[in-house]
Kinemage of the C-alpha trace (Angstrom):
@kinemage 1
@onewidth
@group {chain A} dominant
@subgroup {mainchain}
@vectorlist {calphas} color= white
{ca unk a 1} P 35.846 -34.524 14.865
{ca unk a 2} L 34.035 -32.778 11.808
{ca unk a 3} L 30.875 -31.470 11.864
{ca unk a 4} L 29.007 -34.475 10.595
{ca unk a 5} L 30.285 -36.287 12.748
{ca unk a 6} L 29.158 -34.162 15.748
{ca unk a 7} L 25.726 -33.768 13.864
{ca unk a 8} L 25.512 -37.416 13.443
{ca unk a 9} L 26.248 -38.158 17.518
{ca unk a 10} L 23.620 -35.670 18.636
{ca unk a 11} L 20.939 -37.286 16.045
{ca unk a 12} L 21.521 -40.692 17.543
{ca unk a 13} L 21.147 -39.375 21.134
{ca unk a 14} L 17.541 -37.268 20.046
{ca unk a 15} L 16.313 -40.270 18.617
{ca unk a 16} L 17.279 -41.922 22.190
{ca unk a 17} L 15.265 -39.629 24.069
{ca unk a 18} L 12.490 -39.551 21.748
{ca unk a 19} L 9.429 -37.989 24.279
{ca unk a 20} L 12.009 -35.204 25.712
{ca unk a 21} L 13.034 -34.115 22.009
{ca unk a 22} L 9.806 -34.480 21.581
{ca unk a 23} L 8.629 -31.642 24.540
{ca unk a 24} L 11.601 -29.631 23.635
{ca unk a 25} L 10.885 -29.590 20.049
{ca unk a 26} L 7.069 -28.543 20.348
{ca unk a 27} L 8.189 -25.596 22.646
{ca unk a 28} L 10.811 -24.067 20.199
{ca unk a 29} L 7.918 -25.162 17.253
{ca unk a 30} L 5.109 -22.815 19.074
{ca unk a 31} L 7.710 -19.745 19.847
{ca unk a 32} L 9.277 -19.869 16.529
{ca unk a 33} L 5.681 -20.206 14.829
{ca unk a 34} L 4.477 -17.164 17.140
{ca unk a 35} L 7.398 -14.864 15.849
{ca unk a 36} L 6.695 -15.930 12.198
{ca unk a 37} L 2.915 -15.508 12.583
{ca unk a 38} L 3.430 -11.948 14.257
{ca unk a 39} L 5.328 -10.450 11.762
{ca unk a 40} L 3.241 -11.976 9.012
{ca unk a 41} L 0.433 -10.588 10.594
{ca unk a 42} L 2.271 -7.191 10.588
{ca unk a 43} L 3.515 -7.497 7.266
{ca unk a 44} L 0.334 -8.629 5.572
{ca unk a 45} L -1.280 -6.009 7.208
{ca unk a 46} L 0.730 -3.039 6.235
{ca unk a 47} L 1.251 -4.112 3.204
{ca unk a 48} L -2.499 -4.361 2.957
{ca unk a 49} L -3.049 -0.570 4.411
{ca unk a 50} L -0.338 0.522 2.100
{ca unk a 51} L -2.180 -0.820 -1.038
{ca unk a 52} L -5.542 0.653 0.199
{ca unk a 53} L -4.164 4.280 1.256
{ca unk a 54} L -2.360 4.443 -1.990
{ca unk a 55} L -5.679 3.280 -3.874
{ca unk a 56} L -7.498 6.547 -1.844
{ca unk a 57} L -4.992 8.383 -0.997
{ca unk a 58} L -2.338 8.079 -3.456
{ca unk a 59} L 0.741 8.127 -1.376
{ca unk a 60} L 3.418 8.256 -4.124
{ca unk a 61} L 2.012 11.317 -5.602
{ca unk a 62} L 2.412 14.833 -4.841
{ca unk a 63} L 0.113 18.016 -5.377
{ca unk a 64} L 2.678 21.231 -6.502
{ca unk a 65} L 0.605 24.663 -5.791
{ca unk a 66} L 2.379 27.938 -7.358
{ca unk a 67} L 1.097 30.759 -5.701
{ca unk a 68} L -0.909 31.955 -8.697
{ca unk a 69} L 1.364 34.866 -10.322
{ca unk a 70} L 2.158 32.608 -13.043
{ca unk a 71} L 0.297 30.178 -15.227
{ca unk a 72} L 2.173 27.066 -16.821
{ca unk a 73} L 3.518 28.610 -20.442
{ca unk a 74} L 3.817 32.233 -19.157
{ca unk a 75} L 7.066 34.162 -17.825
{ca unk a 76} L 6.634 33.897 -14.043
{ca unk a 77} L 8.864 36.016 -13.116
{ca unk a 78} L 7.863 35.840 -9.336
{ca unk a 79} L 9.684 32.892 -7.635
{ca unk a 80} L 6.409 31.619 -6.405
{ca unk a 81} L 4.895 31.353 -9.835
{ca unk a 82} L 4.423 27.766 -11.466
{ca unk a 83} L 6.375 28.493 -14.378
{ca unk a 84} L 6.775 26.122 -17.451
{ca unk a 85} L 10.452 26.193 -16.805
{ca unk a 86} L 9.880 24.593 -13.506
{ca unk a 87} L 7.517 22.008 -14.417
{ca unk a 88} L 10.539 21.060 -16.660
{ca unk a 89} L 12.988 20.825 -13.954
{ca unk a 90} L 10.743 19.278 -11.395
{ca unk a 91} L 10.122 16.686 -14.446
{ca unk a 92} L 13.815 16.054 -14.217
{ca unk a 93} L 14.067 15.303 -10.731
{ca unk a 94} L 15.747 12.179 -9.554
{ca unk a 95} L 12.904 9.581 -8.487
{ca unk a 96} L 9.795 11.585 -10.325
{ca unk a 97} L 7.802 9.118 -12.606
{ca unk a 98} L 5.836 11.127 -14.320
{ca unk a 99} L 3.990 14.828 -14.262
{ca unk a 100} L 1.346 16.645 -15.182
{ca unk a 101} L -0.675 19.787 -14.817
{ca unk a 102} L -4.166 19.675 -13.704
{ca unk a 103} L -6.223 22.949 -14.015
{ca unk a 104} L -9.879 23.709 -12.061
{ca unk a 105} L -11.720 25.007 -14.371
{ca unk a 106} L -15.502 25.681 -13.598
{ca unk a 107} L -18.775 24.173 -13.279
{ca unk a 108} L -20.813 23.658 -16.747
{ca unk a 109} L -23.855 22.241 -18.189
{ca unk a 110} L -23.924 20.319 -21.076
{ca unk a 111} L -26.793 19.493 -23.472
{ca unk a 112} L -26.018 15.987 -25.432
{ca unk a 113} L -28.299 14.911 -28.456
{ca unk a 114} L -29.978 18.332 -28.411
{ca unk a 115} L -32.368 17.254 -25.341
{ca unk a 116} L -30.665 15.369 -22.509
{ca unk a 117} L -28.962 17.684 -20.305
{ca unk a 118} L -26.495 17.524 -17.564
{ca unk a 119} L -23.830 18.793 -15.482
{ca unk a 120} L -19.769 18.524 -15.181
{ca unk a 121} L -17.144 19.335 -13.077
{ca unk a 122} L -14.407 20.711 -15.682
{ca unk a 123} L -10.887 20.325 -15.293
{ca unk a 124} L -8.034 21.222 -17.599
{ca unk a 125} L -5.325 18.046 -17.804
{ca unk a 126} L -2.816 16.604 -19.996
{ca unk a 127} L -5.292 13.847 -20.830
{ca unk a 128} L -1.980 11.489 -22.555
{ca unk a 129} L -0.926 11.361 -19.257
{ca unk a 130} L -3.927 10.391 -17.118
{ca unk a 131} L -3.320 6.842 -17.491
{ca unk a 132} L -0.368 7.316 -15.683
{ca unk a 133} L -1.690 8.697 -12.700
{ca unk a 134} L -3.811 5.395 -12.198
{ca unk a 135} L -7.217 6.704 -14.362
{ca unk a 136} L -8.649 3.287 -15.941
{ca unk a 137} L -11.151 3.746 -18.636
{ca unk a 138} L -14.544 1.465 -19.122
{ca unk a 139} L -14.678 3.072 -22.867
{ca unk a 140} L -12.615 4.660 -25.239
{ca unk a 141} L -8.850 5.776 -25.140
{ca unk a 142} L -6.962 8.898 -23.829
{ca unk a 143} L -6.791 11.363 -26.532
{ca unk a 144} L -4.874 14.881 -26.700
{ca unk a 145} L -7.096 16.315 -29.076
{ca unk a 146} L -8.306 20.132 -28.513
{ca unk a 147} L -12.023 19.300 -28.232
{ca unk a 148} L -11.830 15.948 -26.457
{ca unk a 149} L -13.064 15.089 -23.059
{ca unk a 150} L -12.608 12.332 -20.623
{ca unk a 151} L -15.566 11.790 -17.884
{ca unk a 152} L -15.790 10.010 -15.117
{ca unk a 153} L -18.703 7.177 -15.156
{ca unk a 154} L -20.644 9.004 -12.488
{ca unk a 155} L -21.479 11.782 -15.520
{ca unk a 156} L -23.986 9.642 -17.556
{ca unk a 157} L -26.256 9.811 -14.620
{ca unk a 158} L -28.740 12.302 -13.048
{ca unk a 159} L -29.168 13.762 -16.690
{ca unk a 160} L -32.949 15.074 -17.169
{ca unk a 161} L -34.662 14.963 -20.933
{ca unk a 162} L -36.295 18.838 -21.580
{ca unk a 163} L -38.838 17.114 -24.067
{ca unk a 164} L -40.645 15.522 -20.768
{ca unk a 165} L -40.728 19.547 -19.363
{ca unk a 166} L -42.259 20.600 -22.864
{ca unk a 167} L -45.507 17.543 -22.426
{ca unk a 168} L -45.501 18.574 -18.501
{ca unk a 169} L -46.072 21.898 -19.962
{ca unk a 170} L -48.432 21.319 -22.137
{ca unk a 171} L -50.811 19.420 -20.148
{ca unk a 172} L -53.837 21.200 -18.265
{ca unk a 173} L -52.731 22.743 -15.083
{ca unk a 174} L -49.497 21.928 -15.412
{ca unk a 175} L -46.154 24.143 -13.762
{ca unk a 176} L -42.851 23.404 -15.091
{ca unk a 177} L -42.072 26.365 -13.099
{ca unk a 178} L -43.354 25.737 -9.710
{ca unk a 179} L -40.771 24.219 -8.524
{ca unk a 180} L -41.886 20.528 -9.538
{ca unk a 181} L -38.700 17.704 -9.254
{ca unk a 182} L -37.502 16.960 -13.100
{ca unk a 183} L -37.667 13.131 -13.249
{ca unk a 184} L -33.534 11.899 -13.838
{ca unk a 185} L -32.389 9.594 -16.192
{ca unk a 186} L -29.001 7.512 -17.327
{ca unk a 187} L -27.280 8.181 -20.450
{ca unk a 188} L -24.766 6.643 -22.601
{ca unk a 189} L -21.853 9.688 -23.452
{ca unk a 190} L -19.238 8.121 -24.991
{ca unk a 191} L -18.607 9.318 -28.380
{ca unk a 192} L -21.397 11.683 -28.242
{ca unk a 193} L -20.652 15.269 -28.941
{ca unk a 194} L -21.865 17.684 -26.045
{ca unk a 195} L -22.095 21.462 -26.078
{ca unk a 196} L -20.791 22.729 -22.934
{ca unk a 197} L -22.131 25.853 -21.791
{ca unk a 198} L -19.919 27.984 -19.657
{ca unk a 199} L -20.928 31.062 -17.078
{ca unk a 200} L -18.483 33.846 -18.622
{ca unk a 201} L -20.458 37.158 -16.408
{ca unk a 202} L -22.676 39.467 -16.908
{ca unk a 203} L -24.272 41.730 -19.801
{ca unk a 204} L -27.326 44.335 -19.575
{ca unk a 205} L -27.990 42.673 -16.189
{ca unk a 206} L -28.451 39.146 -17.836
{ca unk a 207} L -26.180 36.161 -17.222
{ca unk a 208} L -24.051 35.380 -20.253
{ca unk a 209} L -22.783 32.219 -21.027
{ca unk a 210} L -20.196 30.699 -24.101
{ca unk a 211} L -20.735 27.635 -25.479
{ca unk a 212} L -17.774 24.979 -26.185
{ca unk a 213} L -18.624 21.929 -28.662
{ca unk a 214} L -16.619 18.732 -27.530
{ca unk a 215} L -16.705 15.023 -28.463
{ca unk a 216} L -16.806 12.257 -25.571
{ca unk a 217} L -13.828 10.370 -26.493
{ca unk a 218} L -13.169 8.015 -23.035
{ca unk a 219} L -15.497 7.140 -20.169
{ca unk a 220} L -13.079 6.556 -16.725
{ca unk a 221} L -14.109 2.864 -15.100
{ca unk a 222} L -16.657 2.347 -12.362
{ca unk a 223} L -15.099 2.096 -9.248
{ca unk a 224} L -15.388 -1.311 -7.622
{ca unk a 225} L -18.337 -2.053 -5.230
{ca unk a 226} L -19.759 1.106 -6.526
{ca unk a 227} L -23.182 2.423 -8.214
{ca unk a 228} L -22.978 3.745 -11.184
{ca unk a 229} L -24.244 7.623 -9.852
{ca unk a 230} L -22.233 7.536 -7.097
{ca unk a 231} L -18.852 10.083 -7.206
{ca unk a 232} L -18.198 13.319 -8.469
{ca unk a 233} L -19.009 14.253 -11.984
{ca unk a 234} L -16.348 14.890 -13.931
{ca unk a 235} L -15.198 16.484 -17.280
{ca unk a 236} L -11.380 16.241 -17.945
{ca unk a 237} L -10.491 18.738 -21.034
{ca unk a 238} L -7.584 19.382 -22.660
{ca unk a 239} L -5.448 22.296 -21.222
{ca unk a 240} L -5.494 24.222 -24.546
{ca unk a 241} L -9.701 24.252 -24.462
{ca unk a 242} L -9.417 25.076 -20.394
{ca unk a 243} L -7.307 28.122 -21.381
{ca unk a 244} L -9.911 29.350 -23.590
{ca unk a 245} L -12.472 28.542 -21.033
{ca unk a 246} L -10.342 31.033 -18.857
{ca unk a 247} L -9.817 33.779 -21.287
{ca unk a 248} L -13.323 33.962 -21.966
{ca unk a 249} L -14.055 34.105 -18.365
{ca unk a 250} L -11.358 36.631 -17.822
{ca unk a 251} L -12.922 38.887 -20.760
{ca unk a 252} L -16.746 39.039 -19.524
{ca unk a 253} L -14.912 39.818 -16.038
{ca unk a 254} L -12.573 41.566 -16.555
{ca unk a 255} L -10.748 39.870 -14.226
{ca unk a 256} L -6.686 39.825 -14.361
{ca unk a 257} L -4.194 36.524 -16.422
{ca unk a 258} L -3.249 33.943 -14.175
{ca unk a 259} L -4.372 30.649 -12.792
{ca unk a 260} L -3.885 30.597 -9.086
{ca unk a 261} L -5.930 26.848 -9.288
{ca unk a 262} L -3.209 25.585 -11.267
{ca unk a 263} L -1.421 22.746 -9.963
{ca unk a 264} L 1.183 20.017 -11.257
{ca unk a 265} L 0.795 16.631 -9.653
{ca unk a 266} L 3.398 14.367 -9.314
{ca unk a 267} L 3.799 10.315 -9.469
{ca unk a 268} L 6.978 9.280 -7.444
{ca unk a 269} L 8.148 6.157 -8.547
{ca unk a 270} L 8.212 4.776 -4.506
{ca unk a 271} L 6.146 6.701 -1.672
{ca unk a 272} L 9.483 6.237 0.324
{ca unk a 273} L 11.410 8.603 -1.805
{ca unk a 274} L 8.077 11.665 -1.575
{ca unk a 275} L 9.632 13.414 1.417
{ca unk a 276} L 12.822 13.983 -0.738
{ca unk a 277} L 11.341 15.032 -3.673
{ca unk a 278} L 9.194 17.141 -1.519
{ca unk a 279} L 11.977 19.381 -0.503
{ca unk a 280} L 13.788 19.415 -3.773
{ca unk a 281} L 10.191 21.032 -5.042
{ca unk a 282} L 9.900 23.472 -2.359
{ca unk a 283} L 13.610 24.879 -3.142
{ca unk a 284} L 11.741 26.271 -6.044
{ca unk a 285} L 9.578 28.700 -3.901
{ca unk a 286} L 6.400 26.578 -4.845
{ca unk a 287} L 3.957 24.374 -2.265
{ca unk a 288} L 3.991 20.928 -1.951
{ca unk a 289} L 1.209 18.656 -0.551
{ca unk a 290} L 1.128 15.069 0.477
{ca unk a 291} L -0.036 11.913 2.380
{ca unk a 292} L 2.700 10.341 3.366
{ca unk a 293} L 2.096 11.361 6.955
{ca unk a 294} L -0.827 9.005 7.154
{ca unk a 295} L 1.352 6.383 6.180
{ca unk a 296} L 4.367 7.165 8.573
{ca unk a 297} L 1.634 7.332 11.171
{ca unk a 298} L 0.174 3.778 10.182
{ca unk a 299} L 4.158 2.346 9.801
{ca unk a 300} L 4.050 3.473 13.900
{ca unk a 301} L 1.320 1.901 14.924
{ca unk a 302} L 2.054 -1.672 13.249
{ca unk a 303} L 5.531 -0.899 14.815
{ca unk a 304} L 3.704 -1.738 17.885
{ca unk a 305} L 1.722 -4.197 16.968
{ca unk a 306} L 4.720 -6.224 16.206
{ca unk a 307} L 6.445 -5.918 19.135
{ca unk a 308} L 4.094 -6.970 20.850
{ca unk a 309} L 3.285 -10.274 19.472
{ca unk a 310} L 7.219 -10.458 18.773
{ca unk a 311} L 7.759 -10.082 21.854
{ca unk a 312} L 5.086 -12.920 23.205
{ca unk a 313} L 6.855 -15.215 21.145
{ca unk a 314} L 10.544 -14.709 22.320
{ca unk a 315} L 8.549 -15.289 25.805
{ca unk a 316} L 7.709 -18.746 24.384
{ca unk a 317} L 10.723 -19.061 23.115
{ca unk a 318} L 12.280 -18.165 26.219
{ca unk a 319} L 10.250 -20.619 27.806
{ca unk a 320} L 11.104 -23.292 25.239
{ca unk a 321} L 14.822 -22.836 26.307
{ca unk a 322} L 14.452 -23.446 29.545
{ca unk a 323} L 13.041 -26.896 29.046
{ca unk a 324} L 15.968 -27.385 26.397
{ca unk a 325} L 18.735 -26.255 29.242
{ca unk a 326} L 17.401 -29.059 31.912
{ca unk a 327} L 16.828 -31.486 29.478
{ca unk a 328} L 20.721 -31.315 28.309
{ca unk a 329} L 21.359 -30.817 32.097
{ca unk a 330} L 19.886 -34.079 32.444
{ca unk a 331} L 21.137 -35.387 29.521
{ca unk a 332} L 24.677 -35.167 31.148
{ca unk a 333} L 24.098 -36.890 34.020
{ca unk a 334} L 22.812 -39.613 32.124
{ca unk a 335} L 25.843 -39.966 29.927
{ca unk a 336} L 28.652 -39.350 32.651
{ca unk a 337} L 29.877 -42.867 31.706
{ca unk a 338} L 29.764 -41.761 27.866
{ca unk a 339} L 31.769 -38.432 28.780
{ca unk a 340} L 34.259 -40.367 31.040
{ca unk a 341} L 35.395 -42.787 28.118
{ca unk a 342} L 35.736 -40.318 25.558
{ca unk a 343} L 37.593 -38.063 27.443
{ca unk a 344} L 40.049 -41.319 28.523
{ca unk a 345} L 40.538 -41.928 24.936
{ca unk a 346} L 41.319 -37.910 24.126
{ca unk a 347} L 38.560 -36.889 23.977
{ca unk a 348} L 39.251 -32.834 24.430
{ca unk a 349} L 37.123 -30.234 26.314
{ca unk a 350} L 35.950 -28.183 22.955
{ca unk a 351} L 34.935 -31.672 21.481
{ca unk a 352} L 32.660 -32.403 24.908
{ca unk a 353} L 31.114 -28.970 24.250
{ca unk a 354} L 30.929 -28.920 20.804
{ca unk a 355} L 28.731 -32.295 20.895
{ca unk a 356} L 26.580 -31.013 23.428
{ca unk a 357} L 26.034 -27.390 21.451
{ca unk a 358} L 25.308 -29.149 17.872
{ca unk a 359} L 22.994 -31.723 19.850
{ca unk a 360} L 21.345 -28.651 21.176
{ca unk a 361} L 21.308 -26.740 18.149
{ca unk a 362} L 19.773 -29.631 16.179
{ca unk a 363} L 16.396 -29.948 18.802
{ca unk a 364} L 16.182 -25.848 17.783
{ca unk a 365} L 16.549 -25.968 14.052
{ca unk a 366} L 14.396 -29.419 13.763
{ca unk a 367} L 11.909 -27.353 16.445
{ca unk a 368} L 12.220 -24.271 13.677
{ca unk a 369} L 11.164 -26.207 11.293
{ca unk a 370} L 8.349 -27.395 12.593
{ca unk a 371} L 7.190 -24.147 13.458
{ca unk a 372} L 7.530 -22.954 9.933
{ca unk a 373} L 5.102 -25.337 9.352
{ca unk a 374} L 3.067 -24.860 12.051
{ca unk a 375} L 2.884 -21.220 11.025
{ca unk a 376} L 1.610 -21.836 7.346
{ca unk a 377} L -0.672 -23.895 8.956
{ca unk a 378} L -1.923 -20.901 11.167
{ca unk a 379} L -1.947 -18.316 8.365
{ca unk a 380} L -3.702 -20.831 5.773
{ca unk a 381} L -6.644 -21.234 8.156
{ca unk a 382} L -6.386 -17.758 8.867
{ca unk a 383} L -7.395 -17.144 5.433
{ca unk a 384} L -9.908 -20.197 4.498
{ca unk a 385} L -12.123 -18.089 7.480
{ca unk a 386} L -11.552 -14.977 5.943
{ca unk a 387} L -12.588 -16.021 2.722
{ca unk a 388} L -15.599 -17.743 3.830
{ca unk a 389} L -17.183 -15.673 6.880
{ca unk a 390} L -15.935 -12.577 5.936
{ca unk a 391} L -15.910 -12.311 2.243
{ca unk a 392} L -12.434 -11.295 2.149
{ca unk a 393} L -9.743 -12.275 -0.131
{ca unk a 394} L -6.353 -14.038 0.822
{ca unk a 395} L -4.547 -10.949 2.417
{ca unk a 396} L -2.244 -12.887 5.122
{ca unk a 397} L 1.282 -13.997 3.742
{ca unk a 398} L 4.473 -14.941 5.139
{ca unk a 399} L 7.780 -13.098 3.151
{ca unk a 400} L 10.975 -15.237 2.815
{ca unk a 401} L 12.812 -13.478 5.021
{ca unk a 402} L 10.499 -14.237 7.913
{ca unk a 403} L 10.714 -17.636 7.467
{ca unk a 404} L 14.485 -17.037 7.785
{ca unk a 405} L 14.058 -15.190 10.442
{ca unk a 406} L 11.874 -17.548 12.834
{ca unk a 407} L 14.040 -20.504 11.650
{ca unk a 408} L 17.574 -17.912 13.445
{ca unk a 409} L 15.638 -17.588 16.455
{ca unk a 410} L 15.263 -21.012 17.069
{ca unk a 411} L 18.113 -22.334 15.632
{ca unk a 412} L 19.772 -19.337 18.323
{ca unk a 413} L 17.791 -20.279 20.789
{ca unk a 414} L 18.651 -24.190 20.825
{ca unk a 415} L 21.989 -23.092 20.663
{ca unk a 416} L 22.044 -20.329 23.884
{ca unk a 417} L 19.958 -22.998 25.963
{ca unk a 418} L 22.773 -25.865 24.766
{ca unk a 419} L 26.254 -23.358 26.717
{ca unk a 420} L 25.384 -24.444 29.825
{ca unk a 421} L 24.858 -28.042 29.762
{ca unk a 422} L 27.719 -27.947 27.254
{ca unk a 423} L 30.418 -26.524 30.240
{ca unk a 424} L 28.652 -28.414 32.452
{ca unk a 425} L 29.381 -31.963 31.182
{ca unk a 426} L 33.071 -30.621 29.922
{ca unk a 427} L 33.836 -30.025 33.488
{ca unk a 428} L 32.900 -33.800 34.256
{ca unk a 429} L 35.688 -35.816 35.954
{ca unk a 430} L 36.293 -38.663 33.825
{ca unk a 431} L 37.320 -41.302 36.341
{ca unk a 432} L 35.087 -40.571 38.818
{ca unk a 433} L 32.318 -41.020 36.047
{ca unk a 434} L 33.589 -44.293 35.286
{ca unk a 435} L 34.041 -45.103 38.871
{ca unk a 436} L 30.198 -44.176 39.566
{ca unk a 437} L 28.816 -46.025 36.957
């Protein structure tokens, strides 16, 4: 017999016992559906964290520290030193997207329009490569230029306008110097020039500060959900203008060449590869930081979570099986007759198992199918009450290979539950079937 025909018996005898295929089929239907649900709900889930620790977090990049007896561009002799000749190997790694130095500068004020002043965060970058490194501008472009600045959207708030201290001054009884709260306004920046004024020590006792012109020339996008003042402000500047914001530190100081601040961060092109690349780095005698810990630890923890609902729906399915196994039981007492001809006209034993297997198998792939259904069915209303009581967007989905998956374990599980009744009605005597009946 081929395997149509086999398919074709079993289908006629399912359609016979329409209620029990029925039963058997919703059982296999709700454990296959639980198995696909669980691991979509583990799956969407992770996948979810992942895309939300790597928005924060940033999990396929990586923070280089030297140890500060070398800047970028200088010999470095010292094997700790973050040497330019480093940066160029690391750069060449297997797996490394893209790098690129980032240098703490110092805190400035600015003065914009020759009255509205302000206050910045400076950092030295490569500002070509920012875009890279997931920075998304509201205004302007990314531009290498010696005098150009990036800043974040945060900076064009909490500015204060000195002509508003000059009438508070001028008016009777008032004390701009007592201590009185300077009123704070917003500010557009981009493509404004600003005169940053940088803290370079001390002379005669007084404070003594440099000034460095620059022109606005991008404004980094508000983050979503947020205000407008809210987050760190922030002045990236080119690493050629936070040099000379160094040396002119250095020389009011006194202070000694080097960076220790320096570091060179790195985009990986998956966060899977980071602990490798990791150790590569640190065979260079430089530190490496990252956050792929946080997402090994979340990995664990969803582990769990899907075994556990995994393992409530091999229960079910286990269940499921059981029903199968004394329905075919059944099933071969009721066809004893059936068995007892075909086996008079040569019927084999392999052919009396084989039908009852496939006949089996069929009530747990028809019973998989369902419960892929069943499952979208789960998932889509999942969603529709995520969407509307919790303002969320669609985050559940089911992968391919899930559907696969649920669709083996029933299809397996139809035919496990099918061996027994299988032997069982092999082992039937024919003639004393035929005699019975």
């Amino acid at each position: 017999m081929r395997l149509r025909d086999y398919i074709a018996l079993g289908w006629d005898q399912l359609r016979r016992r329409m209620v029990v295929t029925l039963l058997c089929t919703m059982g296999i239907a709700i454990g296959s559906a639980a198995i696909i649900v669980a691991l979509a709900f583990g799956e969407s889930i992770a996948h979810y964290a992942r895309v939300q620790m790597n928005s924060f977090l940033k999990m396929d990049e990586i923070t280089v520290y030297g140890d500060g007896s070398a800047s970028p561009g200088g010999s470095g002799a010292d094997a700790g030193g973050m040497t330019e000749q480093k940066i160029d190997v690391i750069r060449q790694l297997p797996h490394v997207r893209s790098a690129a130095v980032f240098q703490p500068v110092d805190y400035a004020s600015f003065i914009v329009d020759g009255t509205k002043r302000g206050s910045l965060q400076l950092t030295g970058a490569e500002l070509g490569k920012l875009e890279e490194f997931g920075y998304e501008l509201g205004q302007g472009s990314f531009s290498d230029q010696d005098n150009a600045i990036v800043v974040t959207y945060s900076a064009m708030y909490d500015l204060y306008d000195t002509r508003l201290d000059m009438l508070k001054s001028g008016q009777e009884g008032a004390n701009p110097g007592g201590g009185e709260k300077r009123q704070r306004i917003a500010y557009p920046l981009y493509q404004k020039q600003l005169t940053l004024s940088v803290y370079t020590g001390e002379s005669n006792g007084a404070a003594r500060f440099e000034a460095f012109p620059v022109r606005v020339v991008g404004v980094l996008k508000k983050p979503d959900g947020a205000a407008g003042y809210e987050g760190q402000k922030i002045g990236y500047i080119s690493l050629g203008l936070a040099e000379r914001i160094e040396q002119a530190k250095r020389s009011g100081s006194g202070a000694a060449a080097g960076n220790s601040d320096t570091q060179l961060v790195i985009k990986v092109d998956d966060p899977s590869n980071v602990a490798q690349v990791e150790k590569w780095i640190q065979k260079l005698g430089l530190r490496t930081q990252s956050n792929i810990r946080y997402q090994e630890e979340t990995n664990a923890q969803f582990k769990i979570i899907r075994f556990i609902f995994g393992g409530a729906g091999l229960f079910i399915l286990f269940v499921a099986s059981i029903s199968i196994i004394v329905a075919m039981t059944m099933s071969t007492y009721q066809r004893r007759r059936q068995i007892g001809i075909m086996k008079v006209l040569g019927a084999n034993l392999a052919q009396i198992r084989n039908m009852f297997v496939v006949e089996s198998a069929l009530l747990g792939f028809i019973g998989g199918c369902f419960g892929i259904l069943f499952s979208y069915w789960v998932i889509w209303s999942i969603n529709i009450v995520l969407q509307r009581f919790a303002d969320s967007e669609e985050i559940l989905f089911i992968e391919p290979w899930i559907l696969a998956l649920g669709l083996f374990f029933a299809l397996l599980t139809g035919v496990l539950s099918g061996i027994y009744p299988a032997i069982k009605a092999s082992r039937t005597d024919a003639l004393t079937a035929i005699k019975r009946e």
